[in-house]
PyMOL CGO cylinders between C-alpha atoms (Angstrom):
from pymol import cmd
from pymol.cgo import CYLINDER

trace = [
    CYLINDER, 20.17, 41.87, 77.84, 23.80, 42.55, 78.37, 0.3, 1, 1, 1, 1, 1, 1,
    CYLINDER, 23.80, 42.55, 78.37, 24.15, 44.87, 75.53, 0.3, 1, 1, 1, 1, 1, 1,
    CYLINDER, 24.15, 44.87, 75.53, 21.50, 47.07, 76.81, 0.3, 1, 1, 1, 1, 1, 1,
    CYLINDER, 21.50, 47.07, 76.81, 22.81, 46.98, 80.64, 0.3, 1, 1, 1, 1, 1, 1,
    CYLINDER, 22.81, 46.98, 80.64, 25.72, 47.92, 78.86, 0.3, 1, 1, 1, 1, 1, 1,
    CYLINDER, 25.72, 47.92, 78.86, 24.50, 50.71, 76.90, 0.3, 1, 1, 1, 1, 1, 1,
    CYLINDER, 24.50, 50.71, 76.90, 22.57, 52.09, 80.40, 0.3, 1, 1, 1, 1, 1, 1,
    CYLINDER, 22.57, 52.09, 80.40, 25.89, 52.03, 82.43, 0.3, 1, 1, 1, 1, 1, 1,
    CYLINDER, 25.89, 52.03, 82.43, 27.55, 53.99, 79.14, 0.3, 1, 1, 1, 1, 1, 1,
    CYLINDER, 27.55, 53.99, 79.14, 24.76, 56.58, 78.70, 0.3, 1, 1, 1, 1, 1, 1,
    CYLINDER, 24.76, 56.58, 78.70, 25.31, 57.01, 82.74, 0.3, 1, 1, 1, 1, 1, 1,
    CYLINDER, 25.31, 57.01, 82.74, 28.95, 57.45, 82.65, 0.3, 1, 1, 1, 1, 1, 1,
    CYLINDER, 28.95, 57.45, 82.65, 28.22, 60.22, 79.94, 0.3, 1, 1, 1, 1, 1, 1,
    CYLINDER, 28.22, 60.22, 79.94, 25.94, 61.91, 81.37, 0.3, 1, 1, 1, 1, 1, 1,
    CYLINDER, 25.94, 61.91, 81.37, 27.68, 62.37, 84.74, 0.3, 1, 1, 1, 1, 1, 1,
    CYLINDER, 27.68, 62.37, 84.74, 30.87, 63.50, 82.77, 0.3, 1, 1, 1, 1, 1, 1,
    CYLINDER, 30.87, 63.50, 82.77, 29.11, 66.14, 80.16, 0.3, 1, 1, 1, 1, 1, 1,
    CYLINDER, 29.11, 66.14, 80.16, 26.00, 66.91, 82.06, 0.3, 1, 1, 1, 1, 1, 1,
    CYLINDER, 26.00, 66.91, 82.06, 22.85, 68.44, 79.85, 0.3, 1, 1, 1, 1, 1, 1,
    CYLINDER, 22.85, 68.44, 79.85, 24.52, 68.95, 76.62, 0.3, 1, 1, 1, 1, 1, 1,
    CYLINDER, 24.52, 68.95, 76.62, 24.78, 64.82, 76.65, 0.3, 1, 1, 1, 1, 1, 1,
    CYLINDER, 24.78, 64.82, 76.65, 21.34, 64.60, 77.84, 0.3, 1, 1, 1, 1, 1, 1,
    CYLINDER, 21.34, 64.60, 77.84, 20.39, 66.86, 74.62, 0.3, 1, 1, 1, 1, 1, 1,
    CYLINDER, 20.39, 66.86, 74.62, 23.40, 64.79, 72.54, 0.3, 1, 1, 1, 1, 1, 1,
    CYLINDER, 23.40, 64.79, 72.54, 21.56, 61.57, 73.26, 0.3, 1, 1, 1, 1, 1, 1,
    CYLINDER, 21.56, 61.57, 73.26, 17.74, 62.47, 73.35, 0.3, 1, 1, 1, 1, 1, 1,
    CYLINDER, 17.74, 62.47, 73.35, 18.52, 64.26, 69.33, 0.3, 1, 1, 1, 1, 1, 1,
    CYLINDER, 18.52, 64.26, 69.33, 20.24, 61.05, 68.39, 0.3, 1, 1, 1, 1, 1, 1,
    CYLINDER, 20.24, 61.05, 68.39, 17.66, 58.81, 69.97, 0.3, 1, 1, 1, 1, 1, 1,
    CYLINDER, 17.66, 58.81, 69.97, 15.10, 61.07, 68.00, 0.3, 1, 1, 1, 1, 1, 1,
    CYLINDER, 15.10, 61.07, 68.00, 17.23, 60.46, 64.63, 0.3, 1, 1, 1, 1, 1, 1,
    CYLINDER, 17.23, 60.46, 64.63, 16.14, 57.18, 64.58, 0.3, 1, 1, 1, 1, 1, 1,
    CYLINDER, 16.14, 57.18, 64.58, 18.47, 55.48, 66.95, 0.3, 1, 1, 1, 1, 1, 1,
    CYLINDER, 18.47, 55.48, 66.95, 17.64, 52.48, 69.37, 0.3, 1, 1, 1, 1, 1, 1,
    CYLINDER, 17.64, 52.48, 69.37, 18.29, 54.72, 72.31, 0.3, 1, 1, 1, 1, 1, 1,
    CYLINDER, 18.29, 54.72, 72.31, 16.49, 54.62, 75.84, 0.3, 1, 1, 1, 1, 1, 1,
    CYLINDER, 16.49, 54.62, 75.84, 15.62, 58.01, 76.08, 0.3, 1, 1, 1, 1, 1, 1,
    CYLINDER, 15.62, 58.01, 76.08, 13.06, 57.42, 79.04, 0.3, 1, 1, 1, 1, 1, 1,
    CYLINDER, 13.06, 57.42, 79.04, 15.38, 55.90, 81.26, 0.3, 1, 1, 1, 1, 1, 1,
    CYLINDER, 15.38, 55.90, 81.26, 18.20, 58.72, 80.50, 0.3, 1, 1, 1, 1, 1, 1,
    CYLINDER, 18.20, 58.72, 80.50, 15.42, 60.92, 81.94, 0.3, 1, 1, 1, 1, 1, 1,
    CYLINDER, 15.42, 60.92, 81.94, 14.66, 59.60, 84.92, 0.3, 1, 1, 1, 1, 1, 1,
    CYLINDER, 14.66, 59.60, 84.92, 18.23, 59.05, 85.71, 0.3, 1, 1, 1, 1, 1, 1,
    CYLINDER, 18.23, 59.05, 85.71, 18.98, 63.10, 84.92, 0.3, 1, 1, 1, 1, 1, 1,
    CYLINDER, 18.98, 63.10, 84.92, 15.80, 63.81, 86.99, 0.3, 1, 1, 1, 1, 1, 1,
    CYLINDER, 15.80, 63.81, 86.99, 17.73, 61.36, 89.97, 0.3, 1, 1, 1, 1, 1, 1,
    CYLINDER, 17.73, 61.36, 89.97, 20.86, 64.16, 89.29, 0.3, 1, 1, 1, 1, 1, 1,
    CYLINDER, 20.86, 64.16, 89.29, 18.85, 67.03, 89.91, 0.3, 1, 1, 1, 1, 1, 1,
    CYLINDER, 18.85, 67.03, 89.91, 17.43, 65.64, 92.91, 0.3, 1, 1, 1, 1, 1, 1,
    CYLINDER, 17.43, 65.64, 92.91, 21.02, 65.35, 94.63, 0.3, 1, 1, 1, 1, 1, 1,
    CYLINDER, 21.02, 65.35, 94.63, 21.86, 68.95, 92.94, 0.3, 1, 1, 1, 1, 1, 1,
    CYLINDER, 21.86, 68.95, 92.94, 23.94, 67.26, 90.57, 0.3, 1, 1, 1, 1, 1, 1,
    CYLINDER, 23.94, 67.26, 90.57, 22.19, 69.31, 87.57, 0.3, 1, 1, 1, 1, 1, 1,
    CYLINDER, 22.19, 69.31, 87.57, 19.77, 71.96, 87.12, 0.3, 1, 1, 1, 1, 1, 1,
    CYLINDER, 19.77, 71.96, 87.12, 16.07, 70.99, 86.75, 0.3, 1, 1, 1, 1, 1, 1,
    CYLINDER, 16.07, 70.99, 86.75, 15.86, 74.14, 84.39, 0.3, 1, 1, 1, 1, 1, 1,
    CYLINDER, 15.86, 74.14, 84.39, 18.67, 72.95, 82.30, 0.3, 1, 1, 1, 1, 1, 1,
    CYLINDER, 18.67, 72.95, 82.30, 17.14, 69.31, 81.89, 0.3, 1, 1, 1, 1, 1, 1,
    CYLINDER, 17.14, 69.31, 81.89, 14.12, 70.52, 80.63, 0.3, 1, 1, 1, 1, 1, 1,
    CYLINDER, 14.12, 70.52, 80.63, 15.53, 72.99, 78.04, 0.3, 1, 1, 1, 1, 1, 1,
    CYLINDER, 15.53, 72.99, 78.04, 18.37, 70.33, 77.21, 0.3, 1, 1, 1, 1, 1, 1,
    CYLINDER, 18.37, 70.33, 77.21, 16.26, 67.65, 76.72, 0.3, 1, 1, 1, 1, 1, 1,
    CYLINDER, 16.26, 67.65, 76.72, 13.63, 69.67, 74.55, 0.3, 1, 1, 1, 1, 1, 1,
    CYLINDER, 13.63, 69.67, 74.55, 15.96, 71.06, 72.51, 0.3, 1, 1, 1, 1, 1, 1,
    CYLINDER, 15.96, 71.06, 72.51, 17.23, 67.73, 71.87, 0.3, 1, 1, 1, 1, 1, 1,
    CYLINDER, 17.23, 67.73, 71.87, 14.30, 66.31, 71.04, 0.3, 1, 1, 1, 1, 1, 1,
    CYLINDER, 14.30, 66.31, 71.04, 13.40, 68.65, 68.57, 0.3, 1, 1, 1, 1, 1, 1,
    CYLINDER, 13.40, 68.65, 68.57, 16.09, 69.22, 67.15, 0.3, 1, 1, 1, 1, 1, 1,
    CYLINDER, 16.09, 69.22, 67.15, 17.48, 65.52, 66.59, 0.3, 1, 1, 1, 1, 1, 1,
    CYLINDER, 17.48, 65.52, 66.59, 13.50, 64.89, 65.24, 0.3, 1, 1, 1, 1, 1, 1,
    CYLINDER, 13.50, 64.89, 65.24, 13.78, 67.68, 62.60, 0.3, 1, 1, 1, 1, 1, 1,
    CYLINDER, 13.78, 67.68, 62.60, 16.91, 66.28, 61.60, 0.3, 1, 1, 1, 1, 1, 1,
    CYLINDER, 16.91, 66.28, 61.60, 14.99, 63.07, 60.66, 0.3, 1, 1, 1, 1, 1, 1,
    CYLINDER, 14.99, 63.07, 60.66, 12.63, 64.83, 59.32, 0.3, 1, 1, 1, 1, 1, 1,
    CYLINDER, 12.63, 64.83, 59.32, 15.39, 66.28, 56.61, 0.3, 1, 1, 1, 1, 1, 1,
    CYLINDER, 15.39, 66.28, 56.61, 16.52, 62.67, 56.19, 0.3, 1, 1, 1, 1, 1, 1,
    CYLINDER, 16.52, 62.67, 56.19, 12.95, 61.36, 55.53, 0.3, 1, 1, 1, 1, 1, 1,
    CYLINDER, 12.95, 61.36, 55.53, 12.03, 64.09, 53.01, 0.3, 1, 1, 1, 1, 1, 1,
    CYLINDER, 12.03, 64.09, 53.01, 15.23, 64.05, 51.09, 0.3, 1, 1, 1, 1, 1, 1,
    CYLINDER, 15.23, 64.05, 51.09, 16.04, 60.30, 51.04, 0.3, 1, 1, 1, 1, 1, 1,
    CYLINDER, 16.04, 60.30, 51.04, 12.81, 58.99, 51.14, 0.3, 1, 1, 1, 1, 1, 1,
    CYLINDER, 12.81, 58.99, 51.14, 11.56, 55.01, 51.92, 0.3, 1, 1, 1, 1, 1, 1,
    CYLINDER, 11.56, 55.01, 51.92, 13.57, 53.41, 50.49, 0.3, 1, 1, 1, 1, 1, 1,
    CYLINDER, 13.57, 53.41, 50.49, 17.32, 54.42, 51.88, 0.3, 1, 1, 1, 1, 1, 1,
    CYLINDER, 17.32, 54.42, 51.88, 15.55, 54.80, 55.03, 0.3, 1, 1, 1, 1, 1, 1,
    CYLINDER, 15.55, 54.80, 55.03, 14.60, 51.07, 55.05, 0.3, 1, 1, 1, 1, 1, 1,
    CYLINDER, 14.60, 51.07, 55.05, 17.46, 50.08, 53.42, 0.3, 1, 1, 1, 1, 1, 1,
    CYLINDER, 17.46, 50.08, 53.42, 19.69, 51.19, 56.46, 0.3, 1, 1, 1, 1, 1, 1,
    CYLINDER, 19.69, 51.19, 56.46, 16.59, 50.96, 59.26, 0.3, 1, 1, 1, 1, 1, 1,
    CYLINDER, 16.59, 50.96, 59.26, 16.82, 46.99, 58.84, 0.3, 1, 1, 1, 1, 1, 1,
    CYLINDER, 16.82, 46.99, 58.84, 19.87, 47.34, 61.23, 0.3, 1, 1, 1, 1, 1, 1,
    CYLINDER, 19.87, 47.34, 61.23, 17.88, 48.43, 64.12, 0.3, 1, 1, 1, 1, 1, 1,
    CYLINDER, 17.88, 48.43, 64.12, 15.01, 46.29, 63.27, 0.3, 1, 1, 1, 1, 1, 1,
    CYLINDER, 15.01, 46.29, 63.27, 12.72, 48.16, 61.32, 0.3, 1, 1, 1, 1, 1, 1,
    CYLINDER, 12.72, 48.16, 61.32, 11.38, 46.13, 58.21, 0.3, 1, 1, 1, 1, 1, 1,
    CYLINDER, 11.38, 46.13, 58.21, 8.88, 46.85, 55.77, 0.3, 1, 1, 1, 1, 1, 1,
    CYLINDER, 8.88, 46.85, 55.77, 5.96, 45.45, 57.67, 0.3, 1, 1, 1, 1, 1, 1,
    CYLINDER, 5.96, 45.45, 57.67, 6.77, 47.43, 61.04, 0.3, 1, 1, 1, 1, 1, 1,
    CYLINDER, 6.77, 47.43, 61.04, 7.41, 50.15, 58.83, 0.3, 1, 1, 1, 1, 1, 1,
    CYLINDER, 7.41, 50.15, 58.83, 3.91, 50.02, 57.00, 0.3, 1, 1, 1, 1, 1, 1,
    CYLINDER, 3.91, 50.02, 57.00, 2.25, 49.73, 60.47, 0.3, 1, 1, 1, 1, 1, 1,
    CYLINDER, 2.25, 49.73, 60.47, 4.04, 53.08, 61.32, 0.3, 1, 1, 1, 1, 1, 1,
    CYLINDER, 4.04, 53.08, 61.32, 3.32, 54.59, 58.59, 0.3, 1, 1, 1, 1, 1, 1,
    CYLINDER, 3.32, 54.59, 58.59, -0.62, 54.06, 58.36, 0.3, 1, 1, 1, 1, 1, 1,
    CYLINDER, -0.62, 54.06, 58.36, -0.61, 55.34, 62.15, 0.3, 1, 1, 1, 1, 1, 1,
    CYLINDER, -0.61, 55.34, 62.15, 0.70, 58.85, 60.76, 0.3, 1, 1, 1, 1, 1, 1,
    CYLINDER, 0.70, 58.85, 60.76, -1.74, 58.46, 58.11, 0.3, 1, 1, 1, 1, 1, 1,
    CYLINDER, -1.74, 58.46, 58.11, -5.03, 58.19, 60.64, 0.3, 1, 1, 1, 1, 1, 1,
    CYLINDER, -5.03, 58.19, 60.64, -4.05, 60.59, 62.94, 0.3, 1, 1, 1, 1, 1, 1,
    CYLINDER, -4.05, 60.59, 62.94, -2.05, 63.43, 61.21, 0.3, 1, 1, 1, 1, 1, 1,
    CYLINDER, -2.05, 63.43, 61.21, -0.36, 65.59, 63.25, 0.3, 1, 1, 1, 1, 1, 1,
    CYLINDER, -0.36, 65.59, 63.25, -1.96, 64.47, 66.70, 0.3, 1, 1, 1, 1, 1, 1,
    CYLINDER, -1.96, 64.47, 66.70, 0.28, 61.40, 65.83, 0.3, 1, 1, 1, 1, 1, 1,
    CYLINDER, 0.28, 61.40, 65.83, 3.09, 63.93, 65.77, 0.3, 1, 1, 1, 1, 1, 1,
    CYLINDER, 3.09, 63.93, 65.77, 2.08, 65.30, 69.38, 0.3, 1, 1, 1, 1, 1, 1,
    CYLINDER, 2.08, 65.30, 69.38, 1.74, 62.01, 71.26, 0.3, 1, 1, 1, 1, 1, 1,
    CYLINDER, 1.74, 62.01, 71.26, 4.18, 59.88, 68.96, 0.3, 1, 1, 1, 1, 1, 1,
    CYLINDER, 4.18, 59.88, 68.96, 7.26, 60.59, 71.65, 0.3, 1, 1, 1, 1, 1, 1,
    CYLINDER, 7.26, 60.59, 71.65, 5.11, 58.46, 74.30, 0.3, 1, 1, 1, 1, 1, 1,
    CYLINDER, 5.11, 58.46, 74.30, 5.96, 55.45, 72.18, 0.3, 1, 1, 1, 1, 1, 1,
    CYLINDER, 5.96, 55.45, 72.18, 9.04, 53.68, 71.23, 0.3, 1, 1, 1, 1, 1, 1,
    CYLINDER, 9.04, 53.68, 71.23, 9.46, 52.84, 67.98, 0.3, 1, 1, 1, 1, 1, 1,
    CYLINDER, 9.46, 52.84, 67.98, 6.47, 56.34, 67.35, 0.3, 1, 1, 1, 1, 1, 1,
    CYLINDER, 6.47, 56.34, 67.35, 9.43, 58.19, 69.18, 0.3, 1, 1, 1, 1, 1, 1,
    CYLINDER, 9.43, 58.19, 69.18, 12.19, 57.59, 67.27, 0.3, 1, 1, 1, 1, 1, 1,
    CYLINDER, 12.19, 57.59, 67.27, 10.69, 57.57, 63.74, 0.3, 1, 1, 1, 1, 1, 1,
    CYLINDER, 10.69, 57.57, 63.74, 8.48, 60.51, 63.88, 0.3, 1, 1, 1, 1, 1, 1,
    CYLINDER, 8.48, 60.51, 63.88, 10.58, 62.88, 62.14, 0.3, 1, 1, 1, 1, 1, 1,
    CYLINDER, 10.58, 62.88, 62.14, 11.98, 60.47, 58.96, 0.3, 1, 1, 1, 1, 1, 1,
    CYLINDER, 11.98, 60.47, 58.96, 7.98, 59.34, 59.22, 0.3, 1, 1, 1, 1, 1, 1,
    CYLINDER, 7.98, 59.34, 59.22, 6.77, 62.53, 58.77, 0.3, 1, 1, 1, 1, 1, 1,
    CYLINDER, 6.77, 62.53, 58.77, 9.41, 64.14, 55.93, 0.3, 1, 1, 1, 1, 1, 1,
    CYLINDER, 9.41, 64.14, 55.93, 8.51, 60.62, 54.07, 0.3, 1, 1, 1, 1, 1, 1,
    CYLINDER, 8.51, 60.62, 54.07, 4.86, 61.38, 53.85, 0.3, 1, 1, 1, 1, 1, 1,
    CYLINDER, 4.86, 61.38, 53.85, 5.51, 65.48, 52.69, 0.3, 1, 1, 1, 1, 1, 1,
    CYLINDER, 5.51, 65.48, 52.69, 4.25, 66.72, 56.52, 0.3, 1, 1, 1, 1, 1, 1,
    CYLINDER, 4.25, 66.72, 56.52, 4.58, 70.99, 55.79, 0.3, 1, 1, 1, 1, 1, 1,
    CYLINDER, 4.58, 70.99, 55.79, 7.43, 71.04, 57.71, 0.3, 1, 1, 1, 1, 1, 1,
    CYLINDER, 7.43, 71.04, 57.71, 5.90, 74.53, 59.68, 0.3, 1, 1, 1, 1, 1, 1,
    CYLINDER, 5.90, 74.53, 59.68, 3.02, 72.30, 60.58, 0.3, 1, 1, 1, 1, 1, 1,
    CYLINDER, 3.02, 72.30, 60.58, 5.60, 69.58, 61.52, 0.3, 1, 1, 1, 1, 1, 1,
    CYLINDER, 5.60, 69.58, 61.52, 7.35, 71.70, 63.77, 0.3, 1, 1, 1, 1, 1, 1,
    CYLINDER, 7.35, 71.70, 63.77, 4.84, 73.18, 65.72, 0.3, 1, 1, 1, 1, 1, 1,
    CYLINDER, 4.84, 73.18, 65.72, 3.07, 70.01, 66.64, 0.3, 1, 1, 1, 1, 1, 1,
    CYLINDER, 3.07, 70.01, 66.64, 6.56, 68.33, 67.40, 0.3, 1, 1, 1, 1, 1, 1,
    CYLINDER, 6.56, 68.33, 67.40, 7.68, 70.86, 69.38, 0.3, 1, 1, 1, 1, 1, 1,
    CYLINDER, 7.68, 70.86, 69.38, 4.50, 70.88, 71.88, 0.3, 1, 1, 1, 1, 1, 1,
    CYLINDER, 4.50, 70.88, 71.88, 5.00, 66.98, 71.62, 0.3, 1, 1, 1, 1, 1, 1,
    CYLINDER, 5.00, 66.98, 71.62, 8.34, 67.13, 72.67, 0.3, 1, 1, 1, 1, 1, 1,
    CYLINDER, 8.34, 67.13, 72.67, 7.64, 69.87, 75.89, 0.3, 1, 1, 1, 1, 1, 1,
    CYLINDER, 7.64, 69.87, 75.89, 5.26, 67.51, 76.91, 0.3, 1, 1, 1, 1, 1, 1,
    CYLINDER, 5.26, 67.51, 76.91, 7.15, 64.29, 76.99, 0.3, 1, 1, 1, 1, 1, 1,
    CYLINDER, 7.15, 64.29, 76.99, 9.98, 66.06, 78.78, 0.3, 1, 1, 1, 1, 1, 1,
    CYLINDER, 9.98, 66.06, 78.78, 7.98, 67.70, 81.51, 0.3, 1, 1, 1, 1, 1, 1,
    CYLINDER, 7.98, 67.70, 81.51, 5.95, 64.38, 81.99, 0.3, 1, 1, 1, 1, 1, 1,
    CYLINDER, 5.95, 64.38, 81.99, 9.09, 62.34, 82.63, 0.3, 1, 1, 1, 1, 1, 1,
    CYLINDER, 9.09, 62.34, 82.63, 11.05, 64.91, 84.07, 0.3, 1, 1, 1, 1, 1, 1,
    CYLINDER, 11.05, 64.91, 84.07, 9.15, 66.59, 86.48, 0.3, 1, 1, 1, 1, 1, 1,
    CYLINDER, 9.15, 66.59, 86.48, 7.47, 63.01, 87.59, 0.3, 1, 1, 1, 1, 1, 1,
    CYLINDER, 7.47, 63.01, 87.59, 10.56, 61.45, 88.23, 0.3, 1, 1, 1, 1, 1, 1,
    CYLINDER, 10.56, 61.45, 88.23, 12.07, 64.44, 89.86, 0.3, 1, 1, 1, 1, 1, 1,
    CYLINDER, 12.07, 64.44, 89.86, 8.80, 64.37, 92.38, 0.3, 1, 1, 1, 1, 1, 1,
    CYLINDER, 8.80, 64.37, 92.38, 8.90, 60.64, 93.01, 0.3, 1, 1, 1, 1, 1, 1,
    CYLINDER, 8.90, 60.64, 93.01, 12.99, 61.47, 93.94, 0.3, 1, 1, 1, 1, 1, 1,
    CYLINDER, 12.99, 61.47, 93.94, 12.23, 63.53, 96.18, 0.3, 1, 1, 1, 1, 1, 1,
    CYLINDER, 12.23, 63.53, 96.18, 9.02, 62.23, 97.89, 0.3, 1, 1, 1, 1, 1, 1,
    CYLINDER, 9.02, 62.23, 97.89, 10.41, 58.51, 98.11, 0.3, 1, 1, 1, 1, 1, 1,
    CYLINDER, 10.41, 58.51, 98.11, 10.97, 58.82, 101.46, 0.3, 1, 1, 1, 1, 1, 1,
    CYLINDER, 10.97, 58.82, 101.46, 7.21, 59.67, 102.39, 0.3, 1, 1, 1, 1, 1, 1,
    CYLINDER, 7.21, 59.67, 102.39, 6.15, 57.23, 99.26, 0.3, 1, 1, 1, 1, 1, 1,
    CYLINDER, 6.15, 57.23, 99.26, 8.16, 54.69, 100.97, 0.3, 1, 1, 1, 1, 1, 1,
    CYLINDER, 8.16, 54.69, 100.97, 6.94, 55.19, 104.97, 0.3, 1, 1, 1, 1, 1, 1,
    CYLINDER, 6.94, 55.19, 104.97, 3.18, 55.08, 103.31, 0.3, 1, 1, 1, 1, 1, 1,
    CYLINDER, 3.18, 55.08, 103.31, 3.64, 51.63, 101.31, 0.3, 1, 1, 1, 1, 1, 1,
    CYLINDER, 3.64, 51.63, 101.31, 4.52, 49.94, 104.70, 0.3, 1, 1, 1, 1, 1, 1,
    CYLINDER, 4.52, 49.94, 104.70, 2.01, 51.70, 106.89, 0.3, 1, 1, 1, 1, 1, 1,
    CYLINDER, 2.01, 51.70, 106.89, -0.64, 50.53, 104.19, 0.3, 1, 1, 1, 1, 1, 1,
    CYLINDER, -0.64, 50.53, 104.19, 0.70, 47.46, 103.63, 0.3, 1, 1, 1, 1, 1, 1,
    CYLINDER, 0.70, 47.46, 103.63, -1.84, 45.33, 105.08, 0.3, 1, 1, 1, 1, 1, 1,
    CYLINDER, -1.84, 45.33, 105.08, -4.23, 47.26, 102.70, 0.3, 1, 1, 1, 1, 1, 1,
    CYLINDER, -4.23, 47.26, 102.70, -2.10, 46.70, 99.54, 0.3, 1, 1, 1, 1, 1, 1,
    CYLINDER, -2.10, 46.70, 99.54, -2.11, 42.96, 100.70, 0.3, 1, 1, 1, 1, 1, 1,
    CYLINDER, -2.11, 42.96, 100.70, -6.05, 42.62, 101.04, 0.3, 1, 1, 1, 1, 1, 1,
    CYLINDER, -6.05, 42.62, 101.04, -6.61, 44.41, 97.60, 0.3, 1, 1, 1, 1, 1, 1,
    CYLINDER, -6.61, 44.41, 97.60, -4.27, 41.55, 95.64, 0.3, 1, 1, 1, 1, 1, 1,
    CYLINDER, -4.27, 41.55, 95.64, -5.77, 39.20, 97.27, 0.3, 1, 1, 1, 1, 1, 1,
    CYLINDER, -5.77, 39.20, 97.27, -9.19, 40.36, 96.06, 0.3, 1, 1, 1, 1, 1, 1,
    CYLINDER, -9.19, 40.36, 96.06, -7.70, 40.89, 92.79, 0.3, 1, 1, 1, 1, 1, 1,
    CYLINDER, -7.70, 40.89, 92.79, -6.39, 37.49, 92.62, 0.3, 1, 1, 1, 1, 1, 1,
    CYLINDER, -6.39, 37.49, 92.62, -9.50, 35.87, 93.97, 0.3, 1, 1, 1, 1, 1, 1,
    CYLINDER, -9.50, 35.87, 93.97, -12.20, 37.61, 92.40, 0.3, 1, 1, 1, 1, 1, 1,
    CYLINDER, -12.20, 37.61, 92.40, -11.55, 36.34, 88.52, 0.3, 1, 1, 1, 1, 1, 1,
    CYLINDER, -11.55, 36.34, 88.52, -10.37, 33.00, 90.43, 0.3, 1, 1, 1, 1, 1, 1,
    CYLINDER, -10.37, 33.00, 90.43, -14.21, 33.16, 91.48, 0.3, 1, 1, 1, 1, 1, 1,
    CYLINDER, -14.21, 33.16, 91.48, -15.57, 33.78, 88.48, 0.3, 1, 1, 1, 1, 1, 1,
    CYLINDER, -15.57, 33.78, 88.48, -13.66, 31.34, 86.46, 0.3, 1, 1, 1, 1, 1, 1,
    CYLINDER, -13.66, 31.34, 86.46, -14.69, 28.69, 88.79, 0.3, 1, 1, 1, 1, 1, 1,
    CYLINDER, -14.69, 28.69, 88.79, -18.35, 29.73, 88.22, 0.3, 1, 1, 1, 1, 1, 1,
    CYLINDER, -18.35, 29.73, 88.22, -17.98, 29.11, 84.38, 0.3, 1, 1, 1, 1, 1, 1,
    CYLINDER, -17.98, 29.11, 84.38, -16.35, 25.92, 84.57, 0.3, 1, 1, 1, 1, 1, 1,
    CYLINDER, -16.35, 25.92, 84.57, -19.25, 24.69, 86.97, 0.3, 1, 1, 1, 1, 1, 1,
    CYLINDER, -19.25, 24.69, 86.97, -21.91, 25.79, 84.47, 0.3, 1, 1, 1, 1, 1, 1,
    CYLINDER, -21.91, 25.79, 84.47, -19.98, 24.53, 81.79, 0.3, 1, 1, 1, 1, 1, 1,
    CYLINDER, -19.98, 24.53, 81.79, -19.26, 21.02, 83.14, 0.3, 1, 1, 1, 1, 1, 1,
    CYLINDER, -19.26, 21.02, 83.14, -23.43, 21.07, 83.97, 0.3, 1, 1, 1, 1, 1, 1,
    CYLINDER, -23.43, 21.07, 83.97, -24.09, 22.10, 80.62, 0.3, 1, 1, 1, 1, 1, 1,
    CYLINDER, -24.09, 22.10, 80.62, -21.89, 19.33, 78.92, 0.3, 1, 1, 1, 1, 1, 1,
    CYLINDER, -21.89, 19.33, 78.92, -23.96, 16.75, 81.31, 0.3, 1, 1, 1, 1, 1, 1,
    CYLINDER, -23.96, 16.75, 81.31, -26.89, 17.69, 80.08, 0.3, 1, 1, 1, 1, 1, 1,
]
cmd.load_cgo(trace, "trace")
């Protein structure tokens, strides 16, 4: 847990000191392959942009370009080195054959949809290019689906983070107003399957007495 506090604080210090082209620097490494947060290193750029710290323009094209670019650079490594170097030097970061397999058969069901939605999923994220060049993807096919994957990951992090910045303040003022609300709907939430589960074990404790 300290390692990846650690690795947050560093990614932050970077980012305030190099601005986009370390948002793109990070998000193309993360999409090599590397452990690398990239959804939290969004919402933290989209937090800059909200105090006019960066350009919401720039983010976006930054961190698509990064994206796409660092996963057709794992594409390259996956078609040219293939499985086996891949999982030879993968096992670092955790990825063995078995996680590997699962991966893999993903790609296999899906196609390129699983290139389109894989940056919504960690492990799907950073392994979608070596997946891909591994399994002989056309690379013009590859592209094309990867780039539409990446525009949407951005803008669905980006822009949702950049509206919940700058709405907090109304966000916040409607939480307490409702807050007697939000309190009667757990307490229906918690009650309800409470309810029911007291319902079974009645007709199950007359059944066994039977």
């Amino acid at each position: 847990m300290e390692e990846f506090t650690e690795l947050i604080a560093g990614l932050e210090h970077f980012v305030r000191d190099y601005g986009v082209f370390a948002v793109l620097l990070i998000l193309a490494v993360e999409a090599m392959g590397a452990p690398v947060p990239g959804e939290t290193l969004l919402i933290f750029a989209s937090v800059l942009v909200g105090r006019g710290e960066m350009s919401l323009p720039a983010l976006l094209v930054s961190a698509w370009t990064g994206s796409v670019l660092g996963d057709n650079i794992g594409y390259a490594i996956g078609r040219h080195f293939g499985r086996g170097a891949v999982l030879r030097y993968g096992a670092k970061v955790g990825l063995n054959d078995a996680r590997f397999n699962a991966i893999e058969n993903i790609f296999l069901r899906y196609g390129s949809v699983t290139v389109v939605f894989a940056r919504f999923f960690n492990f799907l994220r950073q392994l979608n290019g070596i997946v891909s060049g591994i399994l002989g993807m056309a690379w013009q096919r590859f592209l094309l689906f990867n780039m539409l994957g990446g525009a949407l990951w951005v803008a669905a992090w980006v822009l949702a983070a950049s509206y919940l910045t700058e709405h907090i303040s109304i966000i916040t003022r409607l939480a307490l107003h409702n807050k007697i609300v939000a309190i009667i709907l757990a307490a229906g939430i918690l009650i309800f399957p409470l309810g029911l589960l007291v319902r079974r074990m009645r007709r199950a404790g007359g059944h066994y007495s039977d």
